[in-house]
N, C-alpha and C positions, 0 to 999 in steps of 0.2 A: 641766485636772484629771487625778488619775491614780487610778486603779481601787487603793484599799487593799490587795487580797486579794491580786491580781496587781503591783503597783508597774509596771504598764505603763498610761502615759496613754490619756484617751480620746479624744485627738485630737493624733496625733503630728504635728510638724510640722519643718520644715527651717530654719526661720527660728533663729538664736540658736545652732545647734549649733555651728558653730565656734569661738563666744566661749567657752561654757561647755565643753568638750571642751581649747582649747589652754592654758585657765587652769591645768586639774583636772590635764592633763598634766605641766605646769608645777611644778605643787604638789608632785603626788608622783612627780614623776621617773621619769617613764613610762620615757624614752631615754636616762636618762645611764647612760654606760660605767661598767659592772664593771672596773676594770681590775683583777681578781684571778684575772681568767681567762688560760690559756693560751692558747700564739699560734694553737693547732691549735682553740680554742675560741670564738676570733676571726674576725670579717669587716670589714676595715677598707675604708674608702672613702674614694679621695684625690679629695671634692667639689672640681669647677670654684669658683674664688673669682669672683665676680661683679664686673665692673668700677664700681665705685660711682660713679666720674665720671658714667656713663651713664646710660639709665632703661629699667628692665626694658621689655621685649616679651612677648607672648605664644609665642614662640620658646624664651623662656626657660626659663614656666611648663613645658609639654610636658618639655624634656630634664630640668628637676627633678622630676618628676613620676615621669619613667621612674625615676632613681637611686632614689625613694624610696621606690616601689613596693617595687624588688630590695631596700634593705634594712628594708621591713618583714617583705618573706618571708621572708629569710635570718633577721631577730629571731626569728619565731616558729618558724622549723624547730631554733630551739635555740641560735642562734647568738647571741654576745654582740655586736653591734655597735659600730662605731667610726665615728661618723657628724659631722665635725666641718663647720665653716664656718668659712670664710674668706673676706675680702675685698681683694679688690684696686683699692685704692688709689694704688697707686704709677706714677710714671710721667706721660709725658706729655697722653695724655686729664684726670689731673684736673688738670695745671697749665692747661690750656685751660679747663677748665670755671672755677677762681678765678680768672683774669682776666676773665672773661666776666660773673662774679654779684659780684666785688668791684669790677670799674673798676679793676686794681692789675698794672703786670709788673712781674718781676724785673729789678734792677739792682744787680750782683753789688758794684760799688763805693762805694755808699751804704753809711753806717754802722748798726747795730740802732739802731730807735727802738722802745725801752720803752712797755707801753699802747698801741701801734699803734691807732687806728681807721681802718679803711677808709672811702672816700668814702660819704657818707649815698643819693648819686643816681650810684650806678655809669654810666659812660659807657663800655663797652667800643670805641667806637674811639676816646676819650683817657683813655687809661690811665694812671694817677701811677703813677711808679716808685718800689718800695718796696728795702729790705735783701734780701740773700738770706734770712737770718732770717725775717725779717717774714712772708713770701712763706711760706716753709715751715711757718707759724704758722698762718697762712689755708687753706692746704692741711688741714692735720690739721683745724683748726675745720670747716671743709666735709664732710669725709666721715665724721667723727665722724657729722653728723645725718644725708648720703645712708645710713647704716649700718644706722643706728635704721629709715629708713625700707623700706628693701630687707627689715630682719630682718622686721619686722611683716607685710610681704604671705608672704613665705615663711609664717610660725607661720600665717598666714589659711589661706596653702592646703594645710596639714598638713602639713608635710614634720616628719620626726620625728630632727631633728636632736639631738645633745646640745649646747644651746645656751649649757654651759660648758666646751666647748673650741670657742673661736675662737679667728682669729687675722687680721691684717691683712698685706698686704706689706710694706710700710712701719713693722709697727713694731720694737720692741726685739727680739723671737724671731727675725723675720725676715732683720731686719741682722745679726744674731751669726749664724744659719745659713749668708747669702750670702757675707758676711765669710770667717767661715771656709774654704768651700768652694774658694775664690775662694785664699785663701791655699795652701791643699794641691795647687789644681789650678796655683799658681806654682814650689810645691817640687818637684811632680815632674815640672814641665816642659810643665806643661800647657795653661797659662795665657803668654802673652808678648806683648810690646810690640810694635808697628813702623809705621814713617813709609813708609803703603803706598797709592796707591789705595782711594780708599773711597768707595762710595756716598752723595749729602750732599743733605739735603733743606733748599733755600735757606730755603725761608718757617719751617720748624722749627728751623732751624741746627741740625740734629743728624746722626750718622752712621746709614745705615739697613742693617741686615742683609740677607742675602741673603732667607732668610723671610717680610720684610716687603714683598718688593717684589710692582706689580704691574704686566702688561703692559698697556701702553691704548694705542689707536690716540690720535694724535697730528695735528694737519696740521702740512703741511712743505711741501720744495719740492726739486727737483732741481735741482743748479746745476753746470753742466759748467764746467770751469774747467784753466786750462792750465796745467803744469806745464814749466818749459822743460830742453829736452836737447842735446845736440851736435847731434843727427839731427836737433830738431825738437820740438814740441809736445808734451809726452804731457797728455791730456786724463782728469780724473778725474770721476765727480759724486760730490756732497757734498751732503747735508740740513742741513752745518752749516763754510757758509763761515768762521764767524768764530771757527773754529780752526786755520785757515790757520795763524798763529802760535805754534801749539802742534805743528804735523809734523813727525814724526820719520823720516819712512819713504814712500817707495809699494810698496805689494805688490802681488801677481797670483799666478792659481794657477801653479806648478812646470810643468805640463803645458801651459799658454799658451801655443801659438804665437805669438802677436802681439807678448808679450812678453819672447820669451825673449834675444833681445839688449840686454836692456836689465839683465837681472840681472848685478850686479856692477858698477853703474854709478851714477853720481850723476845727481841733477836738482836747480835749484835753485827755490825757492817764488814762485808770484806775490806782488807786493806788498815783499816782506820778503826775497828773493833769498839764501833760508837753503839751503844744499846739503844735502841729505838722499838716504839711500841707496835704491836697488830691490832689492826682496829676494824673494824666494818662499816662501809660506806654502800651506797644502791648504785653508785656510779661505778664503780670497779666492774666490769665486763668479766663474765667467769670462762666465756666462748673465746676471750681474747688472750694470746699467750699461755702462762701458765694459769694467769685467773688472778694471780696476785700480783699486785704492782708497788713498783717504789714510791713513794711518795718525797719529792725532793721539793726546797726552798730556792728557786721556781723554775722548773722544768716548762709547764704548760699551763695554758687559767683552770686545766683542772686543779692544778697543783693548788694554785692561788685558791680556788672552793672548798678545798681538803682543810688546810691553813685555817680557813676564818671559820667553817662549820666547828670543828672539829678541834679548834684551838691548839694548833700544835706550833712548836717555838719555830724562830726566825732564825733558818740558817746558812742567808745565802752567800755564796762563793765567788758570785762574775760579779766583777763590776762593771762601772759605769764603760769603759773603753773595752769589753767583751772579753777578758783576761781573768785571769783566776785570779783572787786575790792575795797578796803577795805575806800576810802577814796569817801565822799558822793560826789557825781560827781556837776558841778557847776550850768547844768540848771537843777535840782530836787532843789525846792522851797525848803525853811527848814519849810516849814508846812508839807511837805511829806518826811523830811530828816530819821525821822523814821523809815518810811515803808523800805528805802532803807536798813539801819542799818540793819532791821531785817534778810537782803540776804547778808551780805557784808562779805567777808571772805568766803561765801561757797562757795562747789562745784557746778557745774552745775546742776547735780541733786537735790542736796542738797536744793539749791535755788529755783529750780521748784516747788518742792514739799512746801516752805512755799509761794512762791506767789499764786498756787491756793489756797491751805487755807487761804489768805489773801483775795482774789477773790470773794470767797464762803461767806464769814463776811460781805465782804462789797456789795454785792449783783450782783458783775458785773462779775462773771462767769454764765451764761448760761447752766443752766443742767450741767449734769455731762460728762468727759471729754469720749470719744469717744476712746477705743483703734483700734490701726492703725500701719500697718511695714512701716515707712517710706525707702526710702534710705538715706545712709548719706556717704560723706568721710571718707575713712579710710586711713592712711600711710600706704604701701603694706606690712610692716614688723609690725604698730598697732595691738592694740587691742578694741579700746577707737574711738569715733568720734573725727575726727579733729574740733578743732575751729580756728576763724579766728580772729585774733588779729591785732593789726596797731605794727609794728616794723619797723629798719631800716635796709636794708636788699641790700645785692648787686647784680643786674640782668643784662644778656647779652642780645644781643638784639637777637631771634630767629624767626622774621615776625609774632609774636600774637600781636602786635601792628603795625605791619608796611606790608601791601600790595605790594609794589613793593618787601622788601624781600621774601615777602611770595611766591611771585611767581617765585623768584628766586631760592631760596632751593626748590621749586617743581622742575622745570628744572635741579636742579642740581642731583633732583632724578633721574630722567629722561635719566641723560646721564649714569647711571651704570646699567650694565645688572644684572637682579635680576635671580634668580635662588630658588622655582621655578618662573615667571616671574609674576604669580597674586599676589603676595607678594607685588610688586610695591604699588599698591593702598594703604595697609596699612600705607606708610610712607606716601603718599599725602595725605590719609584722617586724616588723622592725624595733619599734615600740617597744613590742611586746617581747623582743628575746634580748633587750639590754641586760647585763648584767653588770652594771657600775655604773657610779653617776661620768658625769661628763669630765673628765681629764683638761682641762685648759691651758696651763702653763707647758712654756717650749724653753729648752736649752739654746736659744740661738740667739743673735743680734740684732739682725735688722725685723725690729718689730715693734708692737707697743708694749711698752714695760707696765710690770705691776706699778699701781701708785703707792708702793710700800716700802716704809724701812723696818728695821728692826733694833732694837735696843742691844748690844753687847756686855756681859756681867762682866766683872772685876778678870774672868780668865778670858774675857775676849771672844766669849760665843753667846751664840743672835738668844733672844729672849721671843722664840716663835710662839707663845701663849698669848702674848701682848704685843701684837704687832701696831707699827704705827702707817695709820693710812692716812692720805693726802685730805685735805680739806677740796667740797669740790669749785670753789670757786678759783681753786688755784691750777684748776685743768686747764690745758694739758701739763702734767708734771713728768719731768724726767729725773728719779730719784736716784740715778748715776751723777748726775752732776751737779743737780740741786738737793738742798738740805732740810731734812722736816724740822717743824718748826722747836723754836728752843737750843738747838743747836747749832753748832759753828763747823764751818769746812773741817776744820786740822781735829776736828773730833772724830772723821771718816775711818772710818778700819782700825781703831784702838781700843783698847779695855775703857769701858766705861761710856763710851762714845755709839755710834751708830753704825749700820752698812745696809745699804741699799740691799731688795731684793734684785739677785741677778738673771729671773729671766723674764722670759716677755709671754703676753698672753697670745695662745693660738689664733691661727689668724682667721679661721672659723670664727672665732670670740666674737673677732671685727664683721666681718661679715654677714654674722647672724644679723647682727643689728643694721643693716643697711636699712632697710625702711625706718628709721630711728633717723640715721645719717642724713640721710638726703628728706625728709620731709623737716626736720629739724626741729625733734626734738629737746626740749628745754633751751633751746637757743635761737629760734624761730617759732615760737607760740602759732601765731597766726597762718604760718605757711603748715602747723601740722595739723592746725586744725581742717584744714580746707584739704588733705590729701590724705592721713591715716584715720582709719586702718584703709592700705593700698586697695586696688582694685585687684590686681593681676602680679603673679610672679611668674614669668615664663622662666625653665630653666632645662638642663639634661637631667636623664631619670638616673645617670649612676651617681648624681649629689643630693637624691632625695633622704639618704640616711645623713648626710652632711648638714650640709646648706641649710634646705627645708625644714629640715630637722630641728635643726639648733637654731634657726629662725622663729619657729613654733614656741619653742622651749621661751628665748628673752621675751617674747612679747606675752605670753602668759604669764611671768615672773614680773615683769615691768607693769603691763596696761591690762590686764587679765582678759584679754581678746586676742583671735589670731588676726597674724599679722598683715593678711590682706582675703580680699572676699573668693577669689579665683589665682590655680596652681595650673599651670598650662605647660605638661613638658614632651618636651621634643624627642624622638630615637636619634640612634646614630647615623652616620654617613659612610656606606662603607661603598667597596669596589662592585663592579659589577657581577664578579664571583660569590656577593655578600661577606667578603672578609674586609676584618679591619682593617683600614689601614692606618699604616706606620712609616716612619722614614726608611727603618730594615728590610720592607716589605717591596719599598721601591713603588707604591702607587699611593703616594700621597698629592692632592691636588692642591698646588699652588693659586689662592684665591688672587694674586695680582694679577696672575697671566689668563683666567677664565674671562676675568672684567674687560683687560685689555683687548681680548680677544672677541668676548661676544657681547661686549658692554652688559652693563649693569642690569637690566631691564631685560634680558634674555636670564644672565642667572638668577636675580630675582622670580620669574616667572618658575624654572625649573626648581627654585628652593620652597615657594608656596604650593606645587605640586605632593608636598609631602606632609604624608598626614599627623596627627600630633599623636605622639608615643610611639611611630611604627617607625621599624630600619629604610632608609630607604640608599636602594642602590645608585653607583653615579655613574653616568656614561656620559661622555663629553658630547659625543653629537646627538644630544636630545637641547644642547645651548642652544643646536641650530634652529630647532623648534622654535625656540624661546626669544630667538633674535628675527624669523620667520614671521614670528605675529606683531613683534614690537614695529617691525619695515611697514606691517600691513595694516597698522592701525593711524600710521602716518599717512600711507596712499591713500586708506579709506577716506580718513578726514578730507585729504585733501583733491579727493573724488567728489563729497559731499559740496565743499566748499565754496572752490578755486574755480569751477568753471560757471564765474558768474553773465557770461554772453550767453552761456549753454542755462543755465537753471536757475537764472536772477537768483540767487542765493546772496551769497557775499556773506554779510555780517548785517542784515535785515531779521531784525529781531521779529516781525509780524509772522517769520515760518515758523515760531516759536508756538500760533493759539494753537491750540489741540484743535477746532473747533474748525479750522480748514481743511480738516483730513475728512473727505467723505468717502472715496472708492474700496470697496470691499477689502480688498487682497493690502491695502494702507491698514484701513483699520485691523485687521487678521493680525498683521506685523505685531504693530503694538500693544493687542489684547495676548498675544503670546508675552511681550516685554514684559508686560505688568507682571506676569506670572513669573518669569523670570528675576525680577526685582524684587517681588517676596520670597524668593526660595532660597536667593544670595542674600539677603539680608536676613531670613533667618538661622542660614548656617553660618552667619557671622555673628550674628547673636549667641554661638553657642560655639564660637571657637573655629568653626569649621572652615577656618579659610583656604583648605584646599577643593572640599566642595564648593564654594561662593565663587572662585575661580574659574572651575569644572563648567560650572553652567553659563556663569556668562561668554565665556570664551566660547563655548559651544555656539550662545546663538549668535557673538561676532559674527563666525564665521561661515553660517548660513543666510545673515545678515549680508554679508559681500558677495558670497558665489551665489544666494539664490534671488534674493529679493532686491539687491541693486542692479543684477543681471535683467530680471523680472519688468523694473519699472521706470530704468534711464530712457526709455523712448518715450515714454509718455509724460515722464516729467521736462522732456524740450518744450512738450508743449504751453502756451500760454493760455489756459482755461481752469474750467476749475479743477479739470480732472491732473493738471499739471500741478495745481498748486497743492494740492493736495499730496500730489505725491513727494513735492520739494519742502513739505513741514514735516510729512512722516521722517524724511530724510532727514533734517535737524533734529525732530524729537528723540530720533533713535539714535544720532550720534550722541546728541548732548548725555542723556540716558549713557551709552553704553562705557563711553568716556568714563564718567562717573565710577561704572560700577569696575571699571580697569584698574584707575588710579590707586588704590592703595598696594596693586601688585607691579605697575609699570609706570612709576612715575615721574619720569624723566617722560616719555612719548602722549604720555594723555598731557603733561602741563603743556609740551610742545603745540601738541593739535587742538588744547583750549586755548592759547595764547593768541590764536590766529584769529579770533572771533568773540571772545568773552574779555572780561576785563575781569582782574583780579587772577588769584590763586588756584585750579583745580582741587586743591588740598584744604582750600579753606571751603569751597563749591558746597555746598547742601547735599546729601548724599540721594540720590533719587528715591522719591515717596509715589507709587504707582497712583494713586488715586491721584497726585497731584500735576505731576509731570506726564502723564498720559490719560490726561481727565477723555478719554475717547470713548465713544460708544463701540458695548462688546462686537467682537467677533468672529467665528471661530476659528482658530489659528491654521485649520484644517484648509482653510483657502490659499491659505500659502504652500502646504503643504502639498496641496493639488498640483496647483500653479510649477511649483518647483519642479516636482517628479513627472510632469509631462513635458515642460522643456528641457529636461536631461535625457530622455530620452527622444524626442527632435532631432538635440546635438550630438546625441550617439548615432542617430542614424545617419547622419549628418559625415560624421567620422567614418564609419562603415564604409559609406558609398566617397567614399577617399574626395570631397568636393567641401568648397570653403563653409564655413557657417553663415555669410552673407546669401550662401546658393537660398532659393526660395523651397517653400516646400507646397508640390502640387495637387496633393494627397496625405488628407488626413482620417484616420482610425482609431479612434479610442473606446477602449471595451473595458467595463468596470462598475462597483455596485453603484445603487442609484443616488446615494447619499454621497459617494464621493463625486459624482457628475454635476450633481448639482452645485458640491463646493466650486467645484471646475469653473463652470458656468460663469460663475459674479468674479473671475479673475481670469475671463481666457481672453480679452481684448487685449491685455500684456500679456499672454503667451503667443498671441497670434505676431505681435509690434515684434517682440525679441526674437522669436522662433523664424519669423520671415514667411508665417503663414499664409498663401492666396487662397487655398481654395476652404470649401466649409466645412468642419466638420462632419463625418461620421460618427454619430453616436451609438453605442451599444451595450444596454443596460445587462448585468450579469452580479445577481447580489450573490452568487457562491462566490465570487471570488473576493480577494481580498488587498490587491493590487490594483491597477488600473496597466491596461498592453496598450502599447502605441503603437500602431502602425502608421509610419511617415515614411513618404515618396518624394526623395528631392527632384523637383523640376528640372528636365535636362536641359545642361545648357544651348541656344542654339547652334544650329548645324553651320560649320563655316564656310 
């Protein structure tokens, strides 16, 4: 029920607010973009798009939590917000997840079948092979509903998105963005081809960036193994015998005694008696092993630095599917075409395992092999070491080749303020130990494809010198089933004819470019001028060599500025042991059941608790905290409110002049507020939304237990000294409200709704000079005030008798500057405390407390 007079219920509650608050928002377009504002009038945020393949974390919640804090505050300090979503869908995580929920892989040779249904009883390890089509059909069907269902928890837990500008990676906006980019970064050179070493992850068949990789210890084995010379033996170990076939070289360091007669000199290979040179490199470790090392076509990217320094030929053996390759390569003699035969078609393993036993026969293994964890490459999503194969692959240029860019994307770091600010280094050191330009192109489907074909000669292979690219008015183009211009379908895949490039660009590509995307670039002129370059990127710090990264990189290539003014990124969420967690791990926190449980406005509280960059651990009963103050922000309002017989209050906007607040320990309240109000509003100027939080919550709740305790008897009264007390009471609700709302904003909209008209969210963010234009005073009278009726009510408790008991005797002892505070606020200590008789004073400036001695009144004798 809710009180007629007041429109504040008589028993507020937290259950329902977030249904009824996201609807009401909904309706009337709390969040959506003004775009009639200027760019200087603007705070645009380039929201992390969410991988929809996946399922939220509680990881999540928190870092959405932080962004949407900042932009509620930034709404209400006046600023029009630009708060979109997106999702990411593109890419290889959801082709895994629709084989996984449909039973279906791609198989690029099959024709489109029309009405496709997928299997009724999905078998993800026998999977029917569908169209390429088909395949990309089931793709969009799936995240279409993971979309729906990620938007829903978002709206649950307030995030005050405008939820009419979205966008996906994968769809039409996103393709014409990449597309194009992608084209301008080929005309001026920025963008290019080549059949080079490359990173390849067998089980994914795809090519993996340098960003993506990760190092993991490995087992292995050390295997000494003879190299033969004029002199004699030279002895190498190797963690991967069964690239014997693939050596092009032995190196050692230049300063190597041991070795230095050998430089300039050939050896020929065990097994396969291939002559390969001795050379000297600074990278060869002479503390390591024997000192001298194989050099194979590609073992490891040192191998790949040896190659390109040092220009030694291309000799590699694995292919594309991690198997030896099946056709005996041209410099193995056919005196040793054999030995090769016997490894052709295996696995890596596979292979290792019959070259030592071939080793061991022929005598040129060395003992037995030595186990040892190496490290190796991994794809961050693998399971398998990467190998490195030669393909033809398309790369942007991101300063791993180029020094003057390199030093420019550092400066371009440079000029964005980083939050928190040691974070910085991570993107320069990072920078700084590239060693290749950026790898773009993915072996996979569902994604956005190059806009390229390629001309076929008379024998029916591509003409990659003179590739043909898409016109860009004709974006989005899909050159699988559409035809570059001049040519006719039935010219597809024949001599003389065309064929589509077959893969698609990484979905980093897409992603870089989100502030592109969604401010809308070349395809919304006016909405990019009014938002780019962005305000803010809030994001996680383990995608600052990613994300951030390759974000840097397009928008210096494109617009020669970075791509927004502030990088704000969040730590992990881990258990309360500080480990991660994982689903293996078993303490993974399900975000629908925390909501459910402690609504939204308790985990939001406990996710801005957490500061930006830092781990922060999770414990469930700190919700209760968090749902603790959200209960008591409602009782308070409607403490302040609701008892309009009691405090003529109601919704009487005249408790609103500052100018009726006369009585000391009133004004005290809110010359503390003001201060308060500058401290949260400057840590929210600088990101700090878990200190802006910290402080106002603090004096909430000194706000309730001391100074409403302090002054509800004398604001019954009808005078001035009452009226004053029942405007501080509005000033300071209205105020703290304010400074709540962008961390609990289901419960401040709820307790502004009962007395203001309009939005909390759209509300003016409180300005101390203006909102508490009061005369100073010092906060210290409250402080008095407070610390002598807590002790009152301790002695109170003591002598085991109610707190209405009167007290008959009073003692207070303390320096003379807090007595004096005392003084201009003890008529409310005396009203609350139930004081009769007068004071005892007792001045003692060593001390630095104030002692109360209070004597409850005994009750009479019966």
């Amino acid at each position: 029920m809710t009180n007629e007079n007041t429109g504040v219920p008589e028993k507020p509650v937290l259950e329902g607010l977030e249904a009824t608050w996201s609807a009401r928002w909904a309706e009337q377009g709390t969040y959506t973009f003004d775009r009639t504002k200027t760019r200087e009038e603007v705070f645009s945020i380039d929201t992390p798009p969410p991988t929809v393949s996946g399922s939220l974390h509680v990881g999540h919640v928190f870092s959405y939590t932080h962004t949407d804090v900042v932009a509620r505050y930034q709404r209400m300090r006046g600023k029009e917000v630009f708060y979109p979503m997106g999702w990411d869908d593109n890419g290889l995580p959801t082709e895994r997840r629709v084989q996984n929920y449909f039973g279906v892989r791609c198989d690029p040779s099959l024709p489109y079948e029309a009405d496709y249904t997928p299997p009724a009883k999905p078998d993800p390890k026998k999977q029917v092979p569908v169209s390429r089509r088909n395949f990309i059909e089931l793709c969009n069907e799936l995240v279409e509903e993971d979309e729906k269902v990620f938007e829903q928890l978002w709206r649950t837990l307030g995030l005050s998105v405008d939820w009419t500008q979205q966008y996906t990676t994968i769809g039409d906006t996103a393709q014409t963005v990449s597309q194009r980019a992608f084209l301008r970064n080929v005309a001026r050179g920025e963008a290019y081809q080549q059949d080079a070493p490359t990173m390849w992850d067998v089980t994914y068949q795809t090519a993996v960036a340098q960003a993506e990789l990760e190092a993991r210890e490995y087992p292995g084995a050390y295997h000494r193994v003879a190299f033969h010379h004029a002199d004699g033996p030279v002895i190498i170990e190797t963690t991967r015998p069964e690239l014997i076939a693939a050596c092009v070289a032995l190196i050692a360091h230049p300063d190597d005694a041991r070795y230095q007669h050998l430089f300039g000199s050939t050896v020929t290979s065990p097994l396969y008696g291939v002559e390969v040179p001795v050379v000297a490199h600074t990278l060869a470790d002479p503390e390591k092993g024997s000192g001298i090392v194989m050099s194979c076509t590609f073992g490891d990217p040192t191998d790949v630095q040896w190659w390109r320094e040092l220009q030694l030929p291309n000799r590699t053996i694995i292919g594309r599917d991690g198997r030896v390759l099946r056709e005996v390569p041209s410099w193995i003699g056919a005196d040793a075409a054999s030995r090769y035969e016997e490894i052709a078609g295996k696995t890596t393993f596979s292979a290792r395992e019959a070259v030592v036993a071939a080793l061991r026969e022929t005598g040129e293994l060395d003992g037995d092999p030595k186990p040892t964890q190496r490290m190796a490459n991994f794809y961050e999503r693998g399971d398998k070491p990467l190998e490195i194969v030669s393909t033809r692959q398309w790369y942007i240029t991101n300063g791993g080749r180029d020094a003057d860019l390199r030093r420019d994307l550092v400066a371009r770091g440079d000029e964005i303020n980083w939050v928190p600010d040691y974070m910085q280094s991570r993107l320069t050191n990072w920078i700084n130990g590239l060693n290749g330009d950026w790898l773009v192109s993915r072996q996979r489907f569902f994604g956005i494809p190059f806009p390229v074909w390629y001309r076929l000669d008379a024998d029916g292979e591509p003409d990659y010198d003179e590739p043909i690219l898409a016109d860009e008015s004709t974006l989005p183009v899909d050159p699988a089933s559409q035809v570059p211009p001049g040519f006719e379908e039935s010219q597809r895949g024949v001599p003389g004819g065309f064929v589509a490039d077959p893969d698609v660009l990484d979905t980093w590509a897409t992603s870089s470019l989100s502030p592109q995307i969604v401010c809308g670039w070349e395809y919304d002129n006016d909405l990019f001028e009014r938002t780019f370059p962005m305000d803010v990127r809030p994001q996680a710090l383990v995608i600052i060599r990613t994300w951030l990264f390759s974000s840097v990189v397009r928008a210096h290539l494109e617009h020669g500025t970075a791509p927004w003014r502030n990088a704000t990124i969040s730590g992990f969420v881990v258990d309360p042991d500080r480990k991660k967690m994982s689903k293996s791990k078993g303490n993974v926190v399900v975000p629908d059941e925390i909501l459910a449980k402690y609504g939204a406005d308790a985990v939001r509280w406990r996710a801005a608790g957490a500061r930006p960059g830092t781990d922060s651990p999770f414990d469930e009963a700190q919700m209760k905290v968090g749902r603790r103050l959200a209960m008591k922000v409602l009782n308070a309002s409607k403490f302040v409110l609701a008892a309009e017989e009691a405090y003529g209050l109601g919704a009487d906007a005249s408790h609103l002049d500052p100018a009726r607040v006369t009585e000391p320990i009133d004004l005290a309240l809110l010359s503390r507020l003001r201060g308060v109000v500058d401290e949260a509003t400057a840590a929210f100027d600088q990101f700090d939304y878990a200190s802006a939080l910290e402080i106002a919550e603090k004096f909430f709740w000194d706000f309730c237990d001391d100074y409403l305790e302090l002054v509800k008897e004398r604001a019954r009264r009808d005078d001035a000294g009452g009226a004053s007390a029942k405007s501080a009471f509005v000033l300071a609700l209205s105020v703290q409200l304010r400074l709540l709302a962008p961390f609990l904003p289901y419960v401040t909209e709820e307790a502004w709704s009962w007395w203001q008209e309009g939005s909390i969210h759209r509300a003016a963010w409180p300005v101390s000079a203006v909102d508490l234009a009061t005369p100073d005073q010092d906060p210290g009278v409250l402080g008095a005030a407070a610390t002598v009726l807590a002790d009152i009510r301790g002695a109170k408790s003591i002598a085991k008798v109610s707190q209405k008991t009167e007290i008959g005797t009073l003692t207070i002892s303390g320096p003379a500057a807090g007595l004096e505070l005392l003084a201009l606020a003890f008529d409310d200590v005396r009203a609350a405390g139930r004081v009769t008789a007068e004071p005892t004073y007792t001045t003692d400036d060593t001390a630095t407390a104030f002692t109360v001695d209070a004597v409850p009144t005994p009750p009479p004798a019966a």
